[in-house]
N, C-alpha and C positions, 0 to 999 in steps of 0.2 A: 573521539567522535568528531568529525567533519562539523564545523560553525554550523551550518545549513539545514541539518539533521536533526528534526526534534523530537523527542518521544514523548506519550503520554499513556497513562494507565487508564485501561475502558473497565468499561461493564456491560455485556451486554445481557439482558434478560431471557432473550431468545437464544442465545448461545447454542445450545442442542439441539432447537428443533432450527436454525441454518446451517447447525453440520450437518444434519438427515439431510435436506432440503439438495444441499451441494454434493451429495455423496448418493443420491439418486440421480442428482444432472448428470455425473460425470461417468456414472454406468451407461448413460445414454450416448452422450460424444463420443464417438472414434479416436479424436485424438487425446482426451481425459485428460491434458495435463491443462492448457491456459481455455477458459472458455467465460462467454457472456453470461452470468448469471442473471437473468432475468428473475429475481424475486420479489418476494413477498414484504420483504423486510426492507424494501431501497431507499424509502423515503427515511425510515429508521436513520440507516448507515449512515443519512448524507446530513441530517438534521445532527448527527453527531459528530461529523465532518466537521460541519460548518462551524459546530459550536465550540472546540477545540480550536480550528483557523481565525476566531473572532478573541479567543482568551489570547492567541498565539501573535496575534497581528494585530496593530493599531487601525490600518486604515485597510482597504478593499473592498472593492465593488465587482459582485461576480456579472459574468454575462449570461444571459439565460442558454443551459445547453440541454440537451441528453441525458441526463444523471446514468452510467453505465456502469454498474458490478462486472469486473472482469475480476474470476477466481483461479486461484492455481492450487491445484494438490499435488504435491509434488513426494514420489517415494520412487525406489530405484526402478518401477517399471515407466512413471512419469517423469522424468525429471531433465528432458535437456531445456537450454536455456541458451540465453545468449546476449553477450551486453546490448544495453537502449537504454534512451530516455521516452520521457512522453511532451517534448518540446510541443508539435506537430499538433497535440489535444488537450492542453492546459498549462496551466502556469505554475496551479499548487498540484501535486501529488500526495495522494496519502496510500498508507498500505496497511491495513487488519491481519492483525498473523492469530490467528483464532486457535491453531494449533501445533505448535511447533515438537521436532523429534528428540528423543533424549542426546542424543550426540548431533543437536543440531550444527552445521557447517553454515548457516547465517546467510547473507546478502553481501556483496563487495560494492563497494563504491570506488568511482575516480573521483579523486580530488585530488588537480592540477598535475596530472600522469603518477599519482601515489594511489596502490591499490591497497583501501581499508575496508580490514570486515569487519562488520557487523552479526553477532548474535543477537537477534531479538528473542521475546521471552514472550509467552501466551497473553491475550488478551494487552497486547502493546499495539500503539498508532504511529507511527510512523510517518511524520509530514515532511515534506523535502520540496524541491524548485525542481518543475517538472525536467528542466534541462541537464540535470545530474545524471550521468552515466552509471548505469549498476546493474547486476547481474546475482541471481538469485542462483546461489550455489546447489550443485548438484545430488543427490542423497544415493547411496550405497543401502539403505535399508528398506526394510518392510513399512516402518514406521511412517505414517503419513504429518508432511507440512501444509498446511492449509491458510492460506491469504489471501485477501480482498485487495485489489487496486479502488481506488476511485481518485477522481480528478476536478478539479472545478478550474476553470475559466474565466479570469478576473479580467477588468480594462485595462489596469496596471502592466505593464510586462514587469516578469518573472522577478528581475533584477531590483524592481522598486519592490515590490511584494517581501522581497527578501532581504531588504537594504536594512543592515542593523540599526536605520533609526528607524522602519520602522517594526520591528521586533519589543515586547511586553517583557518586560524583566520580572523574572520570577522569581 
């Protein structure tokens, strides 16, 4: 696992009714695979964001932004992709894999021109520096991946956000 990458175990109580919720968005989108989920549940997502970012991190002060759900389903009729970061719209990145496929193919990272993947596992958060390059690998099946981006906007740049002093030892 890349230093920068940290995972944590959720819960979420809604679980089912934001899979419904995203799984009627996405019949609507044309292009069904990355889309703005405008929900129900955002304030939810980001209060658990935050609350994980503050176990996770000693010090940061966010800046007031947007709070925006971007969702991806990803199955072999959705699934292209292509490396990014989120430099451009935040400092921390997080990622919700709400539901992942039996022969999941994972998420790839660059770290310092080394391509590492990553399998995440259902109901996993995923926090990282928005500036990390990664690319959510492609799927071959019926089986649907289902993840949440969110992003917050600290004063900090990325670098100090993520500087192992100030990182919470677990």
């Amino acid at each position: 696992m890349i230093k920068d990458i940290h995972s944590f175990k959720i819960s979420l109580p809604f679980k089912e009714e934001l899979i419904k919720e995203i799984l009627e968005k996405r019949t609507i989108d044309p292009n069904g695979f990355n889309f703005n989920l405008n929900t129900r549940f955002r304030k939810e997502l980001y209060l658990l964001f935050e609350e994980k970012c503050k176990s996770l991190f000693k010090e940061f002060e966010l800046i007031q932004q947007e709070l925006l759900v971007w969702c991806s389903v990803s199955d072999k009729n959705f699934s292209s992709t292509n490396w990014h970061n989120h430099e451009k719209t935040a400092n921390i990145n997080g990622v919700i894999y709400l539901k992942v496929r039996n022969n999941e193919k994972g998420i790839d990272f660059l770290d310092n021109g080394k391509v590492i993947n990553y399998i995440p596992v259902e109901n996993e958060l995923l926090i990282f520096p928005s500036t990390l390059w990664h690319h959510p690998n492609v799927s071959d099946s019926d089986e649907q991946r289902i993840s949440l981006n969110l992003e917050l906007l600290t004063k900090q740049s990325t670098k100090e956000v993520f500087n192992k002093t100030n990182i919470n030892e677990f």
